[in-house]
N, C-alpha and C positions, 0 to 999 in steps of 0.2 A: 278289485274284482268283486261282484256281486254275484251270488249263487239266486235264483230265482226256481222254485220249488214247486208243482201244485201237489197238493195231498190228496189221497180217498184213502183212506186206512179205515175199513169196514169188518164192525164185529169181531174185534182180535178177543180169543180170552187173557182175561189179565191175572190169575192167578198164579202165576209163574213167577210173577213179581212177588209175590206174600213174604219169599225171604229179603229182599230190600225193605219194607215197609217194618221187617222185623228189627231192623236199627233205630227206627223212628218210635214206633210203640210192641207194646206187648198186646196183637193183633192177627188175626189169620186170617188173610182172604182167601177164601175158600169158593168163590163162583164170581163171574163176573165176567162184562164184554165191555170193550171200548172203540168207540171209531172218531175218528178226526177228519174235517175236509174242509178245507181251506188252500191257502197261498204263505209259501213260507218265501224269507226272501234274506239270505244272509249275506251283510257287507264286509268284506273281509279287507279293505285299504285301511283302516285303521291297525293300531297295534292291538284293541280291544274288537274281537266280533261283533258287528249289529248285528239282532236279531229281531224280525217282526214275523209276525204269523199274523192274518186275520182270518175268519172262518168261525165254525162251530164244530162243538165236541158231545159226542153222548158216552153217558155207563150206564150200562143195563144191569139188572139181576144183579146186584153187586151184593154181597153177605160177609159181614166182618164178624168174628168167632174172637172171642175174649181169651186168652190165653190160660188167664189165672182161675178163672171163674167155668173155661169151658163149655161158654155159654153166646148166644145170638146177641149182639151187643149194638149193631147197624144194622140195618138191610134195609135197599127201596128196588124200588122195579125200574122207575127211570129219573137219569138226571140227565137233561140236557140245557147245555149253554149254549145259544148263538148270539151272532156279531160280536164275538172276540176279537179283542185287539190286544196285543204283546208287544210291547215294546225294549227289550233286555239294555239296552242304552240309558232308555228314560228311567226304566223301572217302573215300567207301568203296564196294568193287567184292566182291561176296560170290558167287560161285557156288557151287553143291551138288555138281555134277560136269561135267565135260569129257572126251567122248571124242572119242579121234581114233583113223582110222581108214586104216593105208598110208600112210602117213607117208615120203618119200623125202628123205633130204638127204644130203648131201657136205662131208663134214669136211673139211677140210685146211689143214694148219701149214704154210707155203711157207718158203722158205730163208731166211730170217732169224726164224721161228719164230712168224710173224703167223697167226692162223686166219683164215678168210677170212670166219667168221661175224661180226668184228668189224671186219673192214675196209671191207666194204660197209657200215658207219654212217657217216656222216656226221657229223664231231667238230663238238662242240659242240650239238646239239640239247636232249641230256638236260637239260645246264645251262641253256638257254634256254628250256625247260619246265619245269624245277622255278621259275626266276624268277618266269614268267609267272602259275604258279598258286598259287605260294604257299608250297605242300607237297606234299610227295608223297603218291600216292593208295594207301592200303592195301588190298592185293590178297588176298584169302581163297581155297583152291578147297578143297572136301572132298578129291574123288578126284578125280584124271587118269588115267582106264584109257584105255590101247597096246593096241592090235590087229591084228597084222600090221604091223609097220613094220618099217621097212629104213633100212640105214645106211652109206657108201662114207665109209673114214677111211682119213688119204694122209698120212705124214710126210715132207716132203720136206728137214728142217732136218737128218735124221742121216745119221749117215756112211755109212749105208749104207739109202735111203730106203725105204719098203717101203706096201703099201697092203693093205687090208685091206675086207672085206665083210660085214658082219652083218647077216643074216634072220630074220622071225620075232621080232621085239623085242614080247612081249607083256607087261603088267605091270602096275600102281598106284603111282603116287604119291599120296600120301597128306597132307594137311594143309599144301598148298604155302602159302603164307603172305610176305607182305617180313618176318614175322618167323620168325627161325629155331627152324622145326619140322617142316622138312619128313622126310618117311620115304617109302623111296623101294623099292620091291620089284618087278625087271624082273626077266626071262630072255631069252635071246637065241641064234641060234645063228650061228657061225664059218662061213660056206660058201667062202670062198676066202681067201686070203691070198699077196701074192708082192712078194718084193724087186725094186725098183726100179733097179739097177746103168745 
Protein backbone atom coordinates (compact mmCIF):
# COMPACT_ATOMS: atom_id res chain seq x y z
CA UNK A 1 0.00 0.00 0.00
CA UNK A 2 1.32 3.57 -0.86
CA UNK A 3 0.09 6.64 1.06
CA UNK A 4 0.51 9.49 -1.43
CA UNK A 5 0.36 12.99 0.54
CA UNK A 6 0.43 16.74 -0.72
CA UNK A 7 1.72 19.25 1.87
CA UNK A 8 1.16 23.31 2.51
CA UNK A 9 1.98 23.57 6.12
CA UNK A 10 2.34 27.47 6.17
CA UNK A 11 3.98 29.48 9.00
CA UNK A 12 3.47 27.08 11.92
CA UNK A 13 5.44 28.52 15.06
CA UNK A 14 7.93 26.12 16.09
CA UNK A 15 8.63 27.15 19.50
CA UNK A 16 6.67 24.62 21.12
CA UNK A 17 9.25 22.33 20.02
CA UNK A 18 12.14 24.09 22.27
CA UNK A 19 11.61 21.17 24.85
CA UNK A 20 12.47 18.31 22.33
CA UNK A 21 15.49 20.31 20.98
CA UNK A 22 16.30 20.39 24.79
CA UNK A 23 17.62 16.63 24.53
CA UNK A 24 19.73 17.43 21.70
CA UNK A 25 21.47 20.69 23.10
CA UNK A 26 21.42 23.19 25.94
CA UNK A 27 19.36 25.61 23.64
CA UNK A 28 16.05 27.65 23.69
CA UNK A 29 14.08 28.40 20.79
CA UNK A 30 12.30 31.01 21.68
CA UNK A 31 10.64 32.47 18.11
CA UNK A 32 10.33 31.01 14.95
CA UNK A 33 7.98 29.93 11.90
CA UNK A 34 8.12 26.96 9.69
CA UNK A 35 6.23 25.83 6.64
CA UNK A 36 6.73 22.81 4.15
CA UNK A 37 5.03 22.21 0.71
CA UNK A 38 5.64 19.46 -1.22
CA UNK A 39 4.53 15.68 -1.89
CA UNK A 40 4.94 13.14 0.54
CA UNK A 41 4.52 9.65 -0.63
CA UNK A 42 4.89 6.55 1.92
CA UNK A 43 5.42 2.83 0.79
CA UNK A 44 4.16 0.73 3.28
CA UNK A 45 4.49 -3.15 1.31
CA UNK A 46 7.76 -3.51 2.72
CA UNK A 47 8.46 -4.51 6.38
CA UNK A 48 10.64 -1.19 6.50
CA UNK A 49 8.40 2.29 5.43
CA UNK A 50 9.61 4.13 2.35
CA UNK A 51 9.64 7.43 2.69
CA UNK A 52 10.12 10.29 0.01
CA UNK A 53 9.03 13.79 0.22
CA UNK A 54 10.12 16.25 -2.52
CA UNK A 55 9.39 19.91 -2.20
CA UNK A 56 10.75 22.95 -0.26
CA UNK A 57 10.89 24.14 3.38
CA UNK A 58 11.27 27.71 4.97
CA UNK A 59 12.21 29.08 8.92
CA UNK A 60 11.62 32.28 9.53
CA UNK A 61 12.71 34.63 12.52
CA UNK A 62 14.15 31.55 14.10
CA UNK A 63 16.20 32.80 17.71
CA UNK A 64 18.17 30.07 19.54
CA UNK A 65 18.87 31.48 23.36
CA UNK A 66 21.94 29.67 24.97
CA UNK A 67 20.94 28.16 28.04
CA UNK A 68 24.28 28.53 30.03
CA UNK A 69 25.25 31.81 28.98
CA UNK A 70 21.57 33.31 28.61
CA UNK A 71 22.55 34.72 25.79
CA UNK A 72 21.56 35.11 21.56
CA UNK A 73 23.72 32.40 20.37
CA UNK A 74 21.75 31.88 16.53
CA UNK A 75 19.31 33.98 14.88
CA UNK A 76 18.55 34.56 10.97
CA UNK A 77 15.47 36.00 9.29
CA UNK A 78 15.27 33.42 6.70
CA UNK A 79 16.30 29.96 5.71
CA UNK A 80 14.87 28.43 2.97
CA UNK A 81 15.65 25.04 0.99
CA UNK A 82 13.97 24.16 -2.29
CA UNK A 83 13.98 21.08 -4.59
CA UNK A 84 14.25 18.70 -1.73
CA UNK A 85 14.52 15.28 -2.07
CA UNK A 86 14.16 12.59 0.97
CA UNK A 87 14.67 9.44 0.46
CA UNK A 88 14.39 7.32 4.12
CA UNK A 89 15.19 3.83 2.12
CA UNK A 90 18.29 5.33 0.53
CA UNK A 91 19.20 7.64 3.16
CA UNK A 92 19.54 10.35 1.28
CA UNK A 93 18.68 14.20 1.84
CA UNK A 94 19.35 16.04 -1.69
CA UNK A 95 18.65 19.78 -1.99
CA UNK A 96 19.21 22.09 -5.14
CA UNK A 97 19.76 25.29 -2.96
CA UNK A 98 19.46 26.86 0.43
CA UNK A 99 19.32 30.39 1.14
CA UNK A 100 19.73 32.06 4.04
CA UNK A 101 19.16 35.28 4.77
CA UNK A 102 20.75 37.69 8.17
CA UNK A 103 22.09 35.10 9.53
CA UNK A 104 23.37 36.33 13.25
CA UNK A 105 25.64 34.21 15.46
CA UNK A 106 28.34 34.37 18.16
CA UNK A 107 31.45 32.65 17.96
CA UNK A 108 33.39 32.23 20.94
CA UNK A 109 36.45 30.04 22.18
CA UNK A 110 36.19 30.48 26.24
CA UNK A 111 39.35 29.93 28.38
CA UNK A 112 40.26 26.62 28.01
CA UNK A 113 39.66 26.94 24.22
CA UNK A 114 36.07 25.16 24.03
CA UNK A 115 33.70 26.95 21.21
CA UNK A 116 30.60 27.38 22.42
CA UNK A 117 29.07 26.10 19.30
CA UNK A 118 30.07 22.60 20.57
CA UNK A 119 29.45 22.86 23.95
CA UNK A 120 25.76 23.42 23.75
CA UNK A 121 25.54 19.59 22.30
CA UNK A 122 24.75 17.39 24.28
CA UNK A 123 27.53 14.36 24.22
CA UNK A 124 26.59 11.45 23.16
CA UNK A 125 23.52 11.99 20.85
CA UNK A 126 25.41 11.54 17.44
CA UNK A 127 26.35 8.17 18.64
CA UNK A 128 22.98 7.20 19.76
CA UNK A 129 21.58 8.21 16.35
CA UNK A 130 23.94 6.89 14.10
CA UNK A 131 23.03 3.32 16.34
CA UNK A 132 19.45 3.86 16.12
CA UNK A 133 19.40 4.22 12.29
CA UNK A 134 21.88 2.34 11.17
CA UNK A 135 23.92 4.68 8.89
CA UNK A 136 24.34 7.83 8.48
CA UNK A 137 22.21 9.98 6.19
CA UNK A 138 24.04 11.36 2.97
CA UNK A 139 23.52 15.06 2.85
CA UNK A 140 23.81 16.66 -0.90
CA UNK A 141 23.16 20.78 -1.27
CA UNK A 142 23.98 22.33 -4.69
CA UNK A 143 24.42 25.97 -3.44
CA UNK A 144 24.15 27.68 -0.13
CA UNK A 145 23.91 31.40 -0.98
CA UNK A 146 24.67 34.08 2.28
CA UNK A 147 22.88 37.33 2.22
CA UNK A 148 23.56 39.75 4.59
CA UNK A 149 24.89 37.83 7.58
CA UNK A 150 26.69 38.89 10.43
CA UNK A 151 29.05 37.47 12.61
CA UNK A 152 30.53 38.34 16.74
CA UNK A 153 33.89 36.03 17.16
CA UNK A 154 35.42 36.48 20.81
CA UNK A 155 38.81 34.62 21.63
CA UNK A 156 39.02 34.43 25.17
CA UNK A 157 41.84 31.48 25.43
CA UNK A 158 44.80 34.05 24.38
CA UNK A 159 46.95 36.06 26.19
CA UNK A 160 45.70 38.67 25.24
CA UNK A 161 41.71 38.07 24.19
CA UNK A 162 40.32 40.19 21.77
CA UNK A 163 36.72 40.11 19.69
CA UNK A 164 36.02 40.92 16.62
CA UNK A 165 32.64 41.77 14.17
CA UNK A 166 32.13 40.86 10.68
CA UNK A 167 29.17 42.33 8.44
CA UNK A 168 27.97 41.91 5.26
CA UNK A 169 29.06 37.92 5.04
CA UNK A 170 27.71 37.36 1.35
CA UNK A 171 28.67 34.44 -0.78
CA UNK A 172 28.11 30.46 -2.16
CA UNK A 173 29.02 27.45 -0.97
CA UNK A 174 29.00 25.27 -3.54
CA UNK A 175 28.63 21.42 -3.49
CA UNK A 176 28.35 20.99 0.35
CA UNK A 177 28.24 17.25 0.54
CA UNK A 178 29.27 14.48 3.89
CA UNK A 179 31.50 13.91 1.00
CA UNK A 180 34.49 15.97 0.62
CA UNK A 181 33.82 18.45 -2.04
CA UNK A 182 32.83 21.19 -0.74
CA UNK A 183 33.90 24.87 -2.46
CA UNK A 184 33.36 27.63 -0.52
CA UNK A 185 33.41 31.36 -2.02
CA UNK A 186 32.29 34.26 0.72
CA UNK A 187 33.21 37.93 1.21
CA UNK A 188 32.97 39.72 4.22
CA UNK A 189 33.62 42.93 5.85
CA UNK A 190 35.77 43.76 9.35
CA UNK A 191 33.52 46.66 10.99
CA UNK A 192 35.01 46.65 14.49
CA UNK A 193 37.58 44.85 16.22
CA UNK A 194 39.05 45.37 20.10
CA UNK A 195 41.27 43.73 22.53
CA UNK A 196 39.74 42.52 25.45
CA UNK A 197 42.47 43.36 28.50
Amino acid sequence: MVIALHIDFEQAPISIYSPYLGSLAKLTLSDGLFSLNGDLDVDLTDEEPHIVFTGKSTLNNINFLDNQNKKNILSWKNITGSGIYFSSVDGVLRISKVDIDELNSQIVFDQKSQLNLQTVLIQGVDQANEQQNGKPLSIHIDVIALSDNHAQFSDLSLIEPFYSSIDHINGQILNYSTEPNTVLKVEGRQCQQEWLF
